[in-house]
N, C-alpha and C positions, 0 to 999 in steps of 0.2 A: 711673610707677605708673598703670595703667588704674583705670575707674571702680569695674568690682569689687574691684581692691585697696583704691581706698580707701573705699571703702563699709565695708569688711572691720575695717579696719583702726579706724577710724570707730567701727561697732558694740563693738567689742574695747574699747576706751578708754573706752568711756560706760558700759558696763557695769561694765569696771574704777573708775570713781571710786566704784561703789556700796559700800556697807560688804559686809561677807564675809555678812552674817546676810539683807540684800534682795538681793546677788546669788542665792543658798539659794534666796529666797521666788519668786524671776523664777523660774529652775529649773522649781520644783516648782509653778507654775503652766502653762510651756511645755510640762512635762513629760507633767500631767493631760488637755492639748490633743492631746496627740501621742496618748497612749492614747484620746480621747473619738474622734478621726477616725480611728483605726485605722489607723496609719501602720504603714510600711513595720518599722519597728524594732520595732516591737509581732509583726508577720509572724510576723518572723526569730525572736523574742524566743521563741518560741513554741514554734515548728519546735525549737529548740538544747535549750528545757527539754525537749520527749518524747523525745528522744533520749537525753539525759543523764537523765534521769529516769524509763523510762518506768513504773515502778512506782506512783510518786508519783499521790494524786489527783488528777484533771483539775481540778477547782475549786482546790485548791493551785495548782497548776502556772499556772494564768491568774492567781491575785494576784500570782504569783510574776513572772510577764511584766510584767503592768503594773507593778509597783512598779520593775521592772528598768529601763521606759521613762523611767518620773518620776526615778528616781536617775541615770541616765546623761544627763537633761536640767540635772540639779540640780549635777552632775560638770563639766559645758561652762560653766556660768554660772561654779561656785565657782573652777573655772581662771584665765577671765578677772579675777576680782575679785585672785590670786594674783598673775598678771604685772605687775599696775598697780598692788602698796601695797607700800611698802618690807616687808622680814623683820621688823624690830624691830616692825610692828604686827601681819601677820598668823599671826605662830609665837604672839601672844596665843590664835589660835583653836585650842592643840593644849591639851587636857582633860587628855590622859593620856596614857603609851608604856608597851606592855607586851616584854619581853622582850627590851630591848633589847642588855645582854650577850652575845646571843646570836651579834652582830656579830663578837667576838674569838672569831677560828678558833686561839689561840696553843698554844693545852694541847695541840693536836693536828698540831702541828707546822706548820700551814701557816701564810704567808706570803700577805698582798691579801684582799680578800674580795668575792667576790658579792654583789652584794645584786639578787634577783629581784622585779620589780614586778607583780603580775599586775593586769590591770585591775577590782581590784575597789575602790567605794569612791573616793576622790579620792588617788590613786598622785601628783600633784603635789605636793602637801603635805606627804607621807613623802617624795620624793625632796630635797624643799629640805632639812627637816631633818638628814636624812643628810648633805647635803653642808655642814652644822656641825660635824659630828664628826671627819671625814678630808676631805683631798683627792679628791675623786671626777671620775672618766670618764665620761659618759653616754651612751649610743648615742643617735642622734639622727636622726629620719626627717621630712626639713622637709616643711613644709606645700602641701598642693598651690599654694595661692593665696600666691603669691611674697612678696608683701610684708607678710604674716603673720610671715616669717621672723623678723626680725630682733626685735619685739616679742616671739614667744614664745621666739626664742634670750634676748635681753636676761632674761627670766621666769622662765627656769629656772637660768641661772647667775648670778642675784643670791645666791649662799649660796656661790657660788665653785665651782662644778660646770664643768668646760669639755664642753660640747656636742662630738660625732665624728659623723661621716655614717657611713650603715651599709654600708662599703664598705670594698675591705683597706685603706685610711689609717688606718680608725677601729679596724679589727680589730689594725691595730699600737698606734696609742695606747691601746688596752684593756691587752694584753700587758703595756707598759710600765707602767701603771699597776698593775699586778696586782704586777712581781715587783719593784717599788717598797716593796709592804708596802702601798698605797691600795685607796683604793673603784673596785670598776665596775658601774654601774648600766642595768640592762638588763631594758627588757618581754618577758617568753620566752612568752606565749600566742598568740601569732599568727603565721600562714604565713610562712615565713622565701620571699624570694624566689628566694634560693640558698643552699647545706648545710643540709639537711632531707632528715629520715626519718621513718619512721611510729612512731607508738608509742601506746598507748593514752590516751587520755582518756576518762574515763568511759565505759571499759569498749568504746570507738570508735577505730576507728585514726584519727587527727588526725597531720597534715603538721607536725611539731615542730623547731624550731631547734637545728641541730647544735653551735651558734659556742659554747656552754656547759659543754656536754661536751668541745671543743677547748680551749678555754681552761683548765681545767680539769688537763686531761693533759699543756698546756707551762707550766704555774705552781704546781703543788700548790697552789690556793687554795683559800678557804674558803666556802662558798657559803649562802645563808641567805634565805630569804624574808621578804617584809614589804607591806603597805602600809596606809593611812590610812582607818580607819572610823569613818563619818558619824555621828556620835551628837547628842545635844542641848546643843546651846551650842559646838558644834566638830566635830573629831575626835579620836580615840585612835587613834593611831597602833602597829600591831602587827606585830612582828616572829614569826617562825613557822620552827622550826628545817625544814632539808634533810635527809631519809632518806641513810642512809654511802650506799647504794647508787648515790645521787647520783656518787660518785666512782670508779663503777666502773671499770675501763678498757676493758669493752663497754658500744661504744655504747649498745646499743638498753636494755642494763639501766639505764644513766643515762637516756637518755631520759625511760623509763619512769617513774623515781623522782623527775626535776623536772615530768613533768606530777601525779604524785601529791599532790607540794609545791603545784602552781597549785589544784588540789583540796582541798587544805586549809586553805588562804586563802578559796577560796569558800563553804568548810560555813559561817564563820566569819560571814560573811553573804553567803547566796545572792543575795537581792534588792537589794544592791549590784555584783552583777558585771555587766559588758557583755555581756549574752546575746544580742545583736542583731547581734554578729559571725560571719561566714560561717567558723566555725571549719572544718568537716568538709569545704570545696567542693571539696577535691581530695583521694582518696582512692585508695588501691593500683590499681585497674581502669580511673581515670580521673579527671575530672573529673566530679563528682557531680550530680545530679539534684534534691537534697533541696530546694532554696533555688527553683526554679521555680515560679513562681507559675501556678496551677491554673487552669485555663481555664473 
């Protein structure tokens, strides 16, 4: 392990021994920093609301960024505090679940279920819980910094979640899980590296993940949105039904209807999602322009 590993690693475990409530307070301290110096995430944070918003008031739109900063700071601390405290203490931190039935796809004939994470909010906390209820799969994109791995694989399959790389191994072990009758647990907001197509988001064509709509068309499963919002003294964890259209057998019409689903996760709280992500950088005519920092 090099020194940045364990430097890395190091940080990760000190902040893990904090309670879940001063990991929160570090957060939203680092978070208030990141906003006062005008960081790069604040930018972007910015740039992604006039886009997706451009109606919205400008003064909205800037509390809406900076609160975006502080809670995606407050998100990286409460993670760490997740990986390093057994379940039986930090599932104390879950307040409430709404709409959790909404998991059984049975009435409607299908078989496995979806469950999509959009990054709003602390999506780690809902995926552990999840993986109490069912056997779950998780697509898994390791960490650049090697020796990260193993501490945040160990973090997220403490609830019995088995971690897959996002490559066809993990696209079989999904399937399999799927026509098992199990969970597959899957973030769909972000540029797939490969099977991707366009489809709207907020009203923008955005590079969206095909493997969903694939999956989909060889499992008849059942697909359902959900994740974990930050409220006082925890999270409430919220589950948020899939548009049918979701299960179109064209593409682009499913596309369409799970970026709708990432959408309606975010009305739920906007100032919890990670708007500091280069969603739009690659667009029908090219790679995009939008995220260039102005001279």
């Amino acid at each position: 392990m090099d020194i940045k590993g364990r430097l890395a690693v190091g940080a990760l475990k000190i902040i893990g021994k904090l309670p879940l409530s001063w990991s929160r307070r570090l957060g939203l301290l680092v978070g208030k920093i990141a906003v006062w110096t005008r960081s790069e995430g604040l930018r972007l944070s910015r740039i992604n609301l006039e886009l997706c918003y451009p109606a919205m008031d400008p003064k909205q739109r800037e509390r809406l960024a900076r609160e975006s900063v502080i809670s995606t700071a407050m998100t990286g601390f409460e993670m760490a505090a997740l990986w390093n405290t057994p379940w039986a203490k930090s599932k104390n931190a879950i307040v409430g679940v709404r709409n959790q039935h909404l998991l059984d796809g049975s009435e409607e004939g299908r078989t496995g279920t979806i469950v999509l994470m959009p990054h709003t909010g602390n999506w780690e906390i809902f995926g552990l819980h999840v993986g109490t209820l069912a056997p779950c799969t998780v697509l898994y994109q390791p960490p650049k910094i090697e020796a990260l791995d193993p501490v945040i694989r160990n973090g997220r399959e403490v609830t019995g979640g088995k971690m897959v790389p996002t490559n066809v191994h993990g696209v079989r072990s999904l399937l399999k899980a799927l026509k098992a009758g199990n969970f597959a647990l899957i973030l769909p907001d972000q540029e797939p590296d490969m099977g991707g197509d366009f489809a709207p988001f907020f009203g923008r064509p955005a590079l969206t993940m095909t493997l969903v709509h694939n999956l989909i068309q060889r499992t008849n499963c059942h697909v359902v949105f959900g994740f974990g919002k930050r409220v006082e003294g925890g999270f409430e964890l919220v589950f948020v039904p899939a548009e049918k259209a979701i299960y179109s057998d064209e593409q682009k019409v499913s596309l369409a209807a799970m970026n709708r689903g990432v959408e309606a996760c975010i009305a739920q709280a906007p100032e919890q999602y990670q708007w500091e992500y280069k969603r739009f950088r690659k667009q029908p005519e090219g790679k995009s322009k939008i995220y260039r920092k102005k001279k």
